[in-house]
MARBA-3410 file (N, C-alpha, C, O; in Angstrom, 1 decimal):
113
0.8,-1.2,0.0,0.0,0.0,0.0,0.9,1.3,0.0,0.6,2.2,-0.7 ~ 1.9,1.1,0.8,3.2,2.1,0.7,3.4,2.6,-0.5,3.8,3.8,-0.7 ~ 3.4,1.9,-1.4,4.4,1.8,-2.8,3.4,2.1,-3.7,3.6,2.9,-4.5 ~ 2.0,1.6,-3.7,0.8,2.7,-4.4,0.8,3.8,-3.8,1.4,4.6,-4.5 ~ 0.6,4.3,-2.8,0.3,5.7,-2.4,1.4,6.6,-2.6,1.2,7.8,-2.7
2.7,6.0,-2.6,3.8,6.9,-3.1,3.9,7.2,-4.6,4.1,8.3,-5.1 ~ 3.5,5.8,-5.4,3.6,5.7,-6.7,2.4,7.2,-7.7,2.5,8.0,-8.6 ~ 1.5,6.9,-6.9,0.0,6.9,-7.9,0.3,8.8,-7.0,-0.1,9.7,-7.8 ~ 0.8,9.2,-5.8,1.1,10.2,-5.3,2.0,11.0,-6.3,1.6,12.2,-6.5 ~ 3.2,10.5,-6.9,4.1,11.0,-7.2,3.6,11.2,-9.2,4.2,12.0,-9.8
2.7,10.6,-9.6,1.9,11.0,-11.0,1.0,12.0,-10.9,0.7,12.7,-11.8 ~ 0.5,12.0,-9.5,-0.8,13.2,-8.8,0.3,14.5,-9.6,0.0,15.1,-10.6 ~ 1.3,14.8,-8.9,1.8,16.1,-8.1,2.8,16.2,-9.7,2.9,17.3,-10.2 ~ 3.3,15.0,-10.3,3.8,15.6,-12.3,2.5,16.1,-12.8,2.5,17.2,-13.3 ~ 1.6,15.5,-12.7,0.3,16.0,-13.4,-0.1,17.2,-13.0,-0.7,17.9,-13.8
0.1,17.7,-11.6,-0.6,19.2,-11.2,0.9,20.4,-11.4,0.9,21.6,-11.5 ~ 1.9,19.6,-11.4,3.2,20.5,-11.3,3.2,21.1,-12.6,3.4,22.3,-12.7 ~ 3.0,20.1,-14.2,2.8,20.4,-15.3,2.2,21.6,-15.8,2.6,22.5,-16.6 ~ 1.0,21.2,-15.0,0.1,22.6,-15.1,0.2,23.8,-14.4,-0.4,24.8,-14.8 ~ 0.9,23.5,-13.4,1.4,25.0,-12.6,0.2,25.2,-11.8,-0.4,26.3,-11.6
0.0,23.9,-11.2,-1.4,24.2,-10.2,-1.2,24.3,-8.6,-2.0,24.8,-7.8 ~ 0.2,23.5,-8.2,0.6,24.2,-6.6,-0.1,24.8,-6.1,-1.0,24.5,-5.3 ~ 0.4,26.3,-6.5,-0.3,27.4,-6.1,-1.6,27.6,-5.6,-1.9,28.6,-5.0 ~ -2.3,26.5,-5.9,-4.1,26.2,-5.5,-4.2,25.1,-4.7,-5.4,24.6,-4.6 ~ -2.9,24.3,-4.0,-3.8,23.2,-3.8,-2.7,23.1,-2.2,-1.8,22.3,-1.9
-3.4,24.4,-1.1,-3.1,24.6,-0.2,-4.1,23.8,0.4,-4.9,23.4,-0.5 ~ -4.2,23.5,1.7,-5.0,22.4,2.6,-6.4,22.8,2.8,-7.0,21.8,3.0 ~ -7.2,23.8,2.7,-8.0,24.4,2.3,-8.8,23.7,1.3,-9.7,22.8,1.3 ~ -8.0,24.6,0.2,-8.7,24.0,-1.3,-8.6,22.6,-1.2,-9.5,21.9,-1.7 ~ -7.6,22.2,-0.8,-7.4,20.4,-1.0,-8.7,19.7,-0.6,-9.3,18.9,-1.2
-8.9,20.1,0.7,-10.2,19.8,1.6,-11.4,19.7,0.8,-12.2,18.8,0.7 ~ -11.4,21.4,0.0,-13.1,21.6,-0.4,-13.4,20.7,-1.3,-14.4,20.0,-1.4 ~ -12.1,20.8,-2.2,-12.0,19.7,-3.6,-12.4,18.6,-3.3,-13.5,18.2,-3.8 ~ -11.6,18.0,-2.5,-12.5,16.4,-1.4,-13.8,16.7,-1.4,-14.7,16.0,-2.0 ~ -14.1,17.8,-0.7,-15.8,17.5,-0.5,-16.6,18.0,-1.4,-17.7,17.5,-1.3
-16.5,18.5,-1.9,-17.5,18.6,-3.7,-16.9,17.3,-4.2,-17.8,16.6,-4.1 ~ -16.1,16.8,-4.5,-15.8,15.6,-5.0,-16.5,14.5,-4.4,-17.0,13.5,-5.1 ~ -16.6,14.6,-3.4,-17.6,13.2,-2.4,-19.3,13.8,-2.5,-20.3,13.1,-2.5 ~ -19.2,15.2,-2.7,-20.9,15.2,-3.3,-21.1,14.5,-4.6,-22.2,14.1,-4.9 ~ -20.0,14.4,-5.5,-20.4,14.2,-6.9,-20.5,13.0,-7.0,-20.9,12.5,-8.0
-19.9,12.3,-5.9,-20.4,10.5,-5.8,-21.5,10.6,-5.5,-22.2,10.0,-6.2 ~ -22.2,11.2,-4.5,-23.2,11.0,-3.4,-24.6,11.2,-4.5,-25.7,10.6,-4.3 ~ -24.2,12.1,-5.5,-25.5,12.8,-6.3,-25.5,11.9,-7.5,-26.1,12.2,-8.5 ~ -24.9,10.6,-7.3,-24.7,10.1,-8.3,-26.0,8.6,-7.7,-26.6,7.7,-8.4 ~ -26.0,8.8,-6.5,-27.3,7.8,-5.5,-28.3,9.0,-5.4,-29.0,8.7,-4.4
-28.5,9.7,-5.7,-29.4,10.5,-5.3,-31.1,10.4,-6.5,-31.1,10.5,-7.7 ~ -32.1,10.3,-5.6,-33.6,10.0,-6.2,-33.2,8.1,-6.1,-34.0,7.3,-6.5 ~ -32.2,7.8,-5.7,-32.4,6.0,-5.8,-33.6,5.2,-5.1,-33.9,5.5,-3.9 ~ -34.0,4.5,-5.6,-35.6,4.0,-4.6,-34.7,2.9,-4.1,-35.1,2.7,-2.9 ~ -33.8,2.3,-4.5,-32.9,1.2,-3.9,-32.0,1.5,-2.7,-32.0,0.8,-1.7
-31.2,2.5,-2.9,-30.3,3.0,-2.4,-28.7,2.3,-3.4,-27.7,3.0,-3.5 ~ -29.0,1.2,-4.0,-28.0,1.3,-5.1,-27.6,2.4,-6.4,-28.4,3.2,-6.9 ~ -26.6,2.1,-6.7,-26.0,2.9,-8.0,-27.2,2.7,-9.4,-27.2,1.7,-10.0 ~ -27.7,3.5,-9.6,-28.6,3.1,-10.9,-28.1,2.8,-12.0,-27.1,3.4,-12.3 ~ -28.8,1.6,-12.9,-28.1,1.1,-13.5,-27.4,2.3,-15.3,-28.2,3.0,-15.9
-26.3,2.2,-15.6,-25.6,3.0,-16.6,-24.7,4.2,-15.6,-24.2,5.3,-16.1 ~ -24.7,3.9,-14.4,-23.9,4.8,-14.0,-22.3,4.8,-13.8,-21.7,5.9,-13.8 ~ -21.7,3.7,-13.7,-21.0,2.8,-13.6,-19.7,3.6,-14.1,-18.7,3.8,-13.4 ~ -19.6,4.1,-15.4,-18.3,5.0,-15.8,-18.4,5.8,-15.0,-17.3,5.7,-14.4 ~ -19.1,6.7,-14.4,-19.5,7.8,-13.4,-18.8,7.4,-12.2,-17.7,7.9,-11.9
-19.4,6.5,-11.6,-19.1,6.1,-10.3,-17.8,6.0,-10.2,-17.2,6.8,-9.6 ~ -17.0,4.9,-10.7,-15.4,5.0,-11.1,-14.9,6.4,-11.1,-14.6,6.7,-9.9 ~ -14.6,7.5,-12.1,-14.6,8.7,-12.0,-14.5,9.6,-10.8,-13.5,10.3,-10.4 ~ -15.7,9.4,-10.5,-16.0,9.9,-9.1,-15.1,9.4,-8.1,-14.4,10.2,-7.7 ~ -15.1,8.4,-7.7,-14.1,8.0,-6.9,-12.3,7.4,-7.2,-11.6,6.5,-6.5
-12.1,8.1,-8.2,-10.6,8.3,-8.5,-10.6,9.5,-8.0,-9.7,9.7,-7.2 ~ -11.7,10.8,-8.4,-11.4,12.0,-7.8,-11.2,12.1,-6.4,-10.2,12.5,-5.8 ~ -12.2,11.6,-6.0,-12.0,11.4,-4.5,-10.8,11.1,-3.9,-10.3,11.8,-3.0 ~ -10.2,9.7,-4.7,-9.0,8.9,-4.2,-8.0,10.2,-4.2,-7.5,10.8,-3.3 ~ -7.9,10.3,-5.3,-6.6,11.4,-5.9,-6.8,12.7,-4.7,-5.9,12.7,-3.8
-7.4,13.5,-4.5,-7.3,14.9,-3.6,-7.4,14.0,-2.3,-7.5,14.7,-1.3 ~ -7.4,12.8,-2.0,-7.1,12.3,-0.7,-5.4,12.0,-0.3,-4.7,12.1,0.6 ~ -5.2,11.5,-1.7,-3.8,11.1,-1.6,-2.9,12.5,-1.8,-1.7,12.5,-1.8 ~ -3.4,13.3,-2.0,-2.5,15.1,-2.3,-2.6,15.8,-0.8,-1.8,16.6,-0.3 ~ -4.0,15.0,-0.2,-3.7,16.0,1.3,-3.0,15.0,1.8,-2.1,15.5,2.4
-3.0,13.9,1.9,-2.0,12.8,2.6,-0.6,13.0,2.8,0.1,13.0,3.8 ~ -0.2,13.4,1.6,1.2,13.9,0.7,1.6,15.5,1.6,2.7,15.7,2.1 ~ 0.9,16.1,1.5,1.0,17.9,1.6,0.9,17.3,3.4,2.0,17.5,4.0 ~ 0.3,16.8,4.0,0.6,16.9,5.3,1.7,15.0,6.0,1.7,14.4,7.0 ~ 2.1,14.9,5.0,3.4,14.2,5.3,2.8,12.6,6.1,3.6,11.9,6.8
1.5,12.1,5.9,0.4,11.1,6.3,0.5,10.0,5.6,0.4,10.0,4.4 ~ 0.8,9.0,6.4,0.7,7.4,5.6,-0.7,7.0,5.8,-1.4,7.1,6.8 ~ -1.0,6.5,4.7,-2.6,5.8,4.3,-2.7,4.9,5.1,-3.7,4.8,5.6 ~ -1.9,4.2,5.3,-1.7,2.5,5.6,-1.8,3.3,7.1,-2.9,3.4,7.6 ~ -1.0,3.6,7.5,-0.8,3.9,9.1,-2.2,4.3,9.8,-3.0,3.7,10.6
-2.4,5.8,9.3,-3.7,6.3,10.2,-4.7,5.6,9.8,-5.6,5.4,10.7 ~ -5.0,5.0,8.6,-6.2,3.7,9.0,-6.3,2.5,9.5,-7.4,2.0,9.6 ~ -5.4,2.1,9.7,-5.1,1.0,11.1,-5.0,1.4,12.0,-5.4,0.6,12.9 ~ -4.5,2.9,12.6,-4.7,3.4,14.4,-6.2,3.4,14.0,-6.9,2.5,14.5 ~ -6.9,4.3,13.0,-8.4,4.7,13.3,-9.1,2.9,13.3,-10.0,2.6,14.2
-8.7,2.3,12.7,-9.6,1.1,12.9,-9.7,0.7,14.1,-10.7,0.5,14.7 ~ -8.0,0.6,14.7,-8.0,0.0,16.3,-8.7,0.9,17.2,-9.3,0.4,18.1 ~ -8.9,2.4,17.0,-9.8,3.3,18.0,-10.9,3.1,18.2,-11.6,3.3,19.2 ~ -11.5,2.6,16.5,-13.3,2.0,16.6,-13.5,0.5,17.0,-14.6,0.2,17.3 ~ -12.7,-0.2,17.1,-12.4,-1.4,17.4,-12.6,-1.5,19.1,-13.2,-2.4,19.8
-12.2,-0.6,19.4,-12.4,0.0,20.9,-13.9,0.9,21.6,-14.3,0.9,22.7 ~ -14.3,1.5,20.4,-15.5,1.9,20.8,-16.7,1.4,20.4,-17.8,1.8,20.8 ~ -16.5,0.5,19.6,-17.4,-0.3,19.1,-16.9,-1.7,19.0,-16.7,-2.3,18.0 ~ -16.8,-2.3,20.2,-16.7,-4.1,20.5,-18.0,-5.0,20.3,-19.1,-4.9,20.9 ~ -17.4,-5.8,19.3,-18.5,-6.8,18.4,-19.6,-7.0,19.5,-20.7,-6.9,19.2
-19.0,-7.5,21.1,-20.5,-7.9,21.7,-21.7,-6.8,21.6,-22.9,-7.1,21.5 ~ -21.3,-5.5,21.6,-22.1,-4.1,21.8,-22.9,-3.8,20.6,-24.1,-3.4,20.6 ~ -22.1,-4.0,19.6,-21.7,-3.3,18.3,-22.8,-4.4,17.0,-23.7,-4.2,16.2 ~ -22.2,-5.4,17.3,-23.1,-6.3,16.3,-24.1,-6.1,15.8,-25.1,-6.1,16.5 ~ -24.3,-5.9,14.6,-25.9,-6.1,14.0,-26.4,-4.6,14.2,-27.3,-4.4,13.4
-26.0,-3.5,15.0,-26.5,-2.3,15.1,-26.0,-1.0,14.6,-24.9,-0.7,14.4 ~ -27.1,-0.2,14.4,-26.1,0.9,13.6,-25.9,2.5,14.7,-25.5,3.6,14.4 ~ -26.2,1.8,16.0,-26.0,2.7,17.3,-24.7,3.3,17.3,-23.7,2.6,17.1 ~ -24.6,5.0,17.7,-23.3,5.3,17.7,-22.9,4.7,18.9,-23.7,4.2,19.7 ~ -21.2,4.7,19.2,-20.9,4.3,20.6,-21.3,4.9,21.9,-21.5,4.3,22.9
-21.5,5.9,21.8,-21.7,6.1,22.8,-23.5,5.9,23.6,-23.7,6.2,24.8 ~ -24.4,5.5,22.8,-25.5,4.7,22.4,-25.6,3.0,23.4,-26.4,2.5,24.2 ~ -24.5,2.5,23.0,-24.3,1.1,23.0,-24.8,0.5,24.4,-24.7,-0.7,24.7
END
């Protein structure tokens, strides 16, 4: 996972360097980008009577979440963050506040349980 996030990190930053986009992609903008980008998945379920992806969406959806991936792995990068790392601490934290006997089958927040 090291070796993608460095890899696929390091085509991010030729691709934005190319263009002379630095300049815009302070932690801020990085952020907003992420989150209009995670709307443009979100609106891509939106009116679903299923709650799944409607069917022809599929190139969309992909898209959508390469955008997503990509400004996740630029703020990762810009604040010096391993992928691999902080989501194994965050896993062990919820792992902790949400133990299978409590947690099972429910969609109660922890402090709920």
């Amino acid at each position: 996972i090291i070796i993608m996030q460095k890899k696929l990190t390091e085509k991010l930053i030729e691709f934005r360097n190319e263009r002379d986009w630095n300049q815009f992609h302070d932690s801020k903008n990085l952020a907003v980008a992420l989150s209009l980008e995670a709307a443009e998945l979100l609106e891509l379920f939106l009116w679903s009577k299923d709650g799944n992806l409607p069917q022809g969406k599929g190139d969309e959806l992909k898209e959508e979440v390469a955008d997503v991936f990509a400004y996740l792995l630029l703020i990762a990068h810009k604040h010096g963050l391993n992928l691999e790392d902080i989501t194994l601490d965050k896993i062990a934290k919820n792992a902790a506040k949400y133990p299978v006997d409590k947690a099972k089958g429910t969609s109660l927040k922890y402090n709920k349980l």
